[in-house]
N, C-alpha and C positions, 0 to 999 in steps of 0.2 A: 366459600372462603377457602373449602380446604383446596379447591383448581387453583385458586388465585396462587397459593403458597407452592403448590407443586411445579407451576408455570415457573414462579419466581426463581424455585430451587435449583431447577436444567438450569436457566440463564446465567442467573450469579454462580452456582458450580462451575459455570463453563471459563467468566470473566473471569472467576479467583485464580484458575488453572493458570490461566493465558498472562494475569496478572498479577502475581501472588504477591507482592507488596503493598498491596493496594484497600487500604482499611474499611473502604466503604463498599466494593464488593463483597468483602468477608462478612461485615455486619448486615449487609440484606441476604447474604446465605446462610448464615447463622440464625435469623430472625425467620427464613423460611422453615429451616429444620424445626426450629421450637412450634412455628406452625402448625408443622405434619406434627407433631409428639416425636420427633425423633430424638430425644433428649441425649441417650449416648453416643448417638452420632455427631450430635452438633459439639457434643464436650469433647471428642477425640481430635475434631476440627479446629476447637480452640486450642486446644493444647498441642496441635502440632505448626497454629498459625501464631502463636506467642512464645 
């Protein structure tokens, strides 16, 4: 599971970059980060996408 989240995380990282308005790339890169356990990373990400 944890490939699955790490796979996810390049992808949706890459779409949020390319697309940053775009809610539903940020919420499966957010959900990958909680994945990995990156919990500070995924909160610094919210709070610079809100």
């Amino acid at each position: 599971q944890l490939r699955e989240h790490a796979e996810v995380q390049g992808e949706a990282g890459r779409l949020t970059r390319e697309h940053d308005l775009d809610e539903n790339f940020a919420r499966l890169y957010l959900q990958s980060l909680d994945g990995l356990g990156k919990y500070a990373r995924a909160l610094d990400f919210h709070a610079r996408f809100c």
